[in-house]
N, C-alpha and C positions, 0 to 999 in steps of 0.2 A: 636437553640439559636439566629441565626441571624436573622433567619424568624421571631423570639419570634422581637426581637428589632426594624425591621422594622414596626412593630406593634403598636410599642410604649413603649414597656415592655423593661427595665433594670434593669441591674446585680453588683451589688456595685461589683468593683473589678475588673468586667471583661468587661462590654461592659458600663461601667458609672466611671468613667467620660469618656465621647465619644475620649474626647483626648486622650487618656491613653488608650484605647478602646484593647484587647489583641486577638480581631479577625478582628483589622482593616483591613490587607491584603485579608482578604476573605469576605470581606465586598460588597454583590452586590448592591452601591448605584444608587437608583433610582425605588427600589423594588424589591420585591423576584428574581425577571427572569431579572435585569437589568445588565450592563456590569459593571467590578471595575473600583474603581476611574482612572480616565483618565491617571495622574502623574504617577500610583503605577508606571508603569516601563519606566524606560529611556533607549529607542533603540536606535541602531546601525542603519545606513543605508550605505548602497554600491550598486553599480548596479552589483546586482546578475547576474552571469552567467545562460543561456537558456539551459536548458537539451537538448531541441529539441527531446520530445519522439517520435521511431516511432509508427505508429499506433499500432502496437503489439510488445513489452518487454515481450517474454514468462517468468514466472519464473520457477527457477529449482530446484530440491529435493539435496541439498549436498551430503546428504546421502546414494541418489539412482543413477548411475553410469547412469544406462538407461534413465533418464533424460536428460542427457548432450548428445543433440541433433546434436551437431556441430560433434560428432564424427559418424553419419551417415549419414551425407550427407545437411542433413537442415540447411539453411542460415538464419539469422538473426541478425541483426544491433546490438542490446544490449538484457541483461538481466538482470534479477531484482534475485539476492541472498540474500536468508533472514540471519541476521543478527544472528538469535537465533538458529538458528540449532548450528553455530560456539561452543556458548556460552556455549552449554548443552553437548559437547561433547569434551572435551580439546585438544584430541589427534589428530581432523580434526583443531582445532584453532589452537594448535601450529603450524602445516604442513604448512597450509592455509597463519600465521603469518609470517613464516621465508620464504615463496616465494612469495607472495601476491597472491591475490585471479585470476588473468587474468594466472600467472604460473601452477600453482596449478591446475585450471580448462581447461587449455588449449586451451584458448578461445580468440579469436583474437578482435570480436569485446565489445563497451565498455559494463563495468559490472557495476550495479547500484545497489547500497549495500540497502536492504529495512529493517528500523528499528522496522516493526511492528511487533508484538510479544508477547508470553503471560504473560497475565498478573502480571504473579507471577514473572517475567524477569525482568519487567518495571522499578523495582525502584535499582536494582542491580548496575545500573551504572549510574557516574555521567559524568561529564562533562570531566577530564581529561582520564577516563579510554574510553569516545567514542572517543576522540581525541589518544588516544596513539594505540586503536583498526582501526579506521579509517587508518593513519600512517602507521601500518603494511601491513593491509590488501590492502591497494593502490588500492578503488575504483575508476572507473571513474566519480561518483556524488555518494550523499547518503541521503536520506531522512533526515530529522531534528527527534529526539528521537519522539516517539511514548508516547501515555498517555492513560490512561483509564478514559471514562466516559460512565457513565450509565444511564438510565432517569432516574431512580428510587432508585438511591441511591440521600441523603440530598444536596442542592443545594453547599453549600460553600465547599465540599467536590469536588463536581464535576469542581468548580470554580477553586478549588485551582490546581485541576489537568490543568486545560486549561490553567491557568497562568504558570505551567510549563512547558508545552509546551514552549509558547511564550517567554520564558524565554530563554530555549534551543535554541529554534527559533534566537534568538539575539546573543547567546554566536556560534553559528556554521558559524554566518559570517565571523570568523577569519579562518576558512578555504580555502585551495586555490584551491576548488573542487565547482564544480557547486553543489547546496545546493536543495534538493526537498522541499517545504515545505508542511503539512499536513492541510487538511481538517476534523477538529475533533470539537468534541462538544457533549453534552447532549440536547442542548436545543440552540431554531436558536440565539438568544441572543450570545451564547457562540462562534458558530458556527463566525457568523460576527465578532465581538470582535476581536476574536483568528486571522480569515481571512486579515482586515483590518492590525490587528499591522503589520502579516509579509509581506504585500503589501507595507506597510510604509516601514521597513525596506530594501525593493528592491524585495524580492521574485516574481519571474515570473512563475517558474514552480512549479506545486501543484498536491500530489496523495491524493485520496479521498477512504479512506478504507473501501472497500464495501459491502465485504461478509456478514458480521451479517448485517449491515443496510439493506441489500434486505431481507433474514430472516424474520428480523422482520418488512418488510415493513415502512421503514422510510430513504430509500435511498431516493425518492422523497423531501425530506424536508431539506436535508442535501442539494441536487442539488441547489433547490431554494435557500437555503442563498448564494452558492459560487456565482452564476448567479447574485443575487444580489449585491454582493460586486465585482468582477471583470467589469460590466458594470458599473459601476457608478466610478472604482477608478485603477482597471486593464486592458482594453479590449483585451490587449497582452496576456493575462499569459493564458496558458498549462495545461491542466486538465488529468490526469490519472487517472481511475476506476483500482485500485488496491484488485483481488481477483474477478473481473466480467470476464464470460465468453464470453456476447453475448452484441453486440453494444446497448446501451440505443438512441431511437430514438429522434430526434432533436437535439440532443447532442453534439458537436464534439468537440470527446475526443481520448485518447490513453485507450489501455486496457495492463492489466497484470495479466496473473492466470497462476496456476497450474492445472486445472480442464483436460486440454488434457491431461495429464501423469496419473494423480488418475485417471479418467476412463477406460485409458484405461488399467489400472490393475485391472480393476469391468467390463474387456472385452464388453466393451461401447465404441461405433463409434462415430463419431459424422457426419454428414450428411448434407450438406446445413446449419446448424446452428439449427442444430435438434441431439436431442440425444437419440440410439438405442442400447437394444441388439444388440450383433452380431449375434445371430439368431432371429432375429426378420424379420419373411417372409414377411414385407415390403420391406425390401432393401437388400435379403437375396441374390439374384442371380441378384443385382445390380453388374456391373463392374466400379470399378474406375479404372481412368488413371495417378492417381496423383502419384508423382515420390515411393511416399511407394507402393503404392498397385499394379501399372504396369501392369493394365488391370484384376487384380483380381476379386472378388468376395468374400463378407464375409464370403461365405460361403466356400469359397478357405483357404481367411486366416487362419479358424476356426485347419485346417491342419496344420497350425506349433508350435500347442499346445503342442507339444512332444518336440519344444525348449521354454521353455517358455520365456527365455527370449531373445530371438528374436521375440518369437509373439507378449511382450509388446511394445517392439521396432518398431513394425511395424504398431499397432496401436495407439502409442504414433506418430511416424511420421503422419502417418494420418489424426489422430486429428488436430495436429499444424497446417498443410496446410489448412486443412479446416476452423482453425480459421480462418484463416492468411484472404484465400480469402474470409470469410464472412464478417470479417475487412473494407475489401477494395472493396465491393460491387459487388465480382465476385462470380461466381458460380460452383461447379465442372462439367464440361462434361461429 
């Protein structure tokens, strides 16, 4: 109907008289793919605190014990807990609730709560309920609420989700927690728009959720708008590839996945920043020196399949290091 009206075509009642218009808010003036009216929303502004990501925020499984790396020896500055494991499981929320998430996980350094999540989660919480969740849980930062768009779902739909976003975006500056903001969009129109407002409003640090956009091949295009809009209106602000494994070249960015812990329960090494069977006789009677493997061989590791979960633990460690130094442009010896 809005595309109908952009056209020219009105609807007595609803989109005529234009003033009275009852899809003003999702109104993209300037054309199908154009950004909404400039007014619709009145931001906040504050100078946002800097997350300062490191290059690598592993994330971690709540659920899965073996995940929580710090209790085998692996060092790392922060990490990223997703927010919807909490949600779908009351009995880890309550726990989680009444000691905060750094007690709880037993984790010293800071923890950055990530809202993205599925999408059947999305609309479940409003603004006081992430605020009284926030509050309990006593992150150290936490993303701005998460939104769904799709290319191929009706543009004003898509709109309306980006407006909430930016919406949330505005209402999470009354927090006294350094704020992530999101890189989300259907379409680069949306992508800038959304980008821009919470650049207005102070946002410095920004994760760009990546998984489905490499997928489907349209991480590229998401990159281009943020690159666009931080040059010309941020050159400070902080980029994280939230859900990537392996550095995107020219890029500098942080990363944060899960991908070293899920492989290496699908007994999957990861290698120079290459990923193997553990018996795969390319690197099968390779020996690493990295503080998990301690001069092994895959094919050594492959022996503590009778503890299994020591063996996930030791190619979970593995993995991370490997991230860690592909990260940081070193290489294992």
């Amino acid at each position: 109907m809005v595309a109908e009206c952009i056209r020219g075509r009105s609807y007595t009642g609803i989109t005529h008289p234009q003033s009275a218009c009852t899809l003003r808010s999702l109104c993209p003036i300037g054309g199908k793919a154009g950004p909404p009216p400039v007014a619709f929303l009145e931001t906040k502004s504050k100078v946002s605190q800097r997350v300062g990501f490191p290059k690598l925020a592993p994330e971690v499984d709540l659920t899965d014990e073996r995940s929580w790396f710090w209790r085998y020896g692996a060092e790392f500055d922060a990490i990223f807990t997703p927010l919807w494991q909490l949600l779908v499981n009351e009995d880890m929320l309550s726990e989680a609730s009444r000691s905060g998430l750094h007690d709880y996980l037993g984790f010293t350094g800071r923890i950055l709560l990530s809202t993205v999540m599925p999408d059947e989660l999305i609309d479940k919480l409003d603004r006081e309920q992430y605020f009284r969740l926030i509050k309990d849980l006593r992150p150290d930062a936490t993303m701005v609420p998460d939104n769904y768009t799709y290319v191929d779902m009706p543009l004003y739909q898509s709109w309306s989700q980006t407006i909430r976003l930016v919406t949330l975006a505005n209402d999470f500056l009354d927090l006294d927690i350094p704020v992530i903001g999101l890189v989300k969009g259907a379409i680069a129109q949306q992508y800038v728009w959304a980008l821009r407002k919470q650049v207005e409003m102070g946002y410095v640090s920004f994760a760009l959720p990546s998984r489905e956009l490499f997928k489907q091949g349209l991480l590229g295009g998401a990159m281009m708008s943020a690159r666009y809009v931080f040059e010309r209106s941020r050159p400070d602000a902080e980029l994280l590839f939230y859900g990537l494994a392996y550095p995107v070249r020219r890029v500098k960015a942080s990363y944060s996945n899960l991908s070293w812990f899920i492989e290496a329960n699908r007994a999957h090494i990861f290698g120079n920043g290459r990923l193997h069977d553990i018996a795969d006789p390319e690197i099968s009677s390779e020996k690493c020196d990295c503080e998990a493997c301690r001069g092994r061989t895959p094919t050594e590791l492959v022996d503590l399949q009778s503890n299994h979960d020591e063996y996930v633990r030791t190619l979970a460690h593995h993995n991370l290091l490997d991230l860690k130094k592909v990260l940081s442009g070193e290489k294992h010896g």
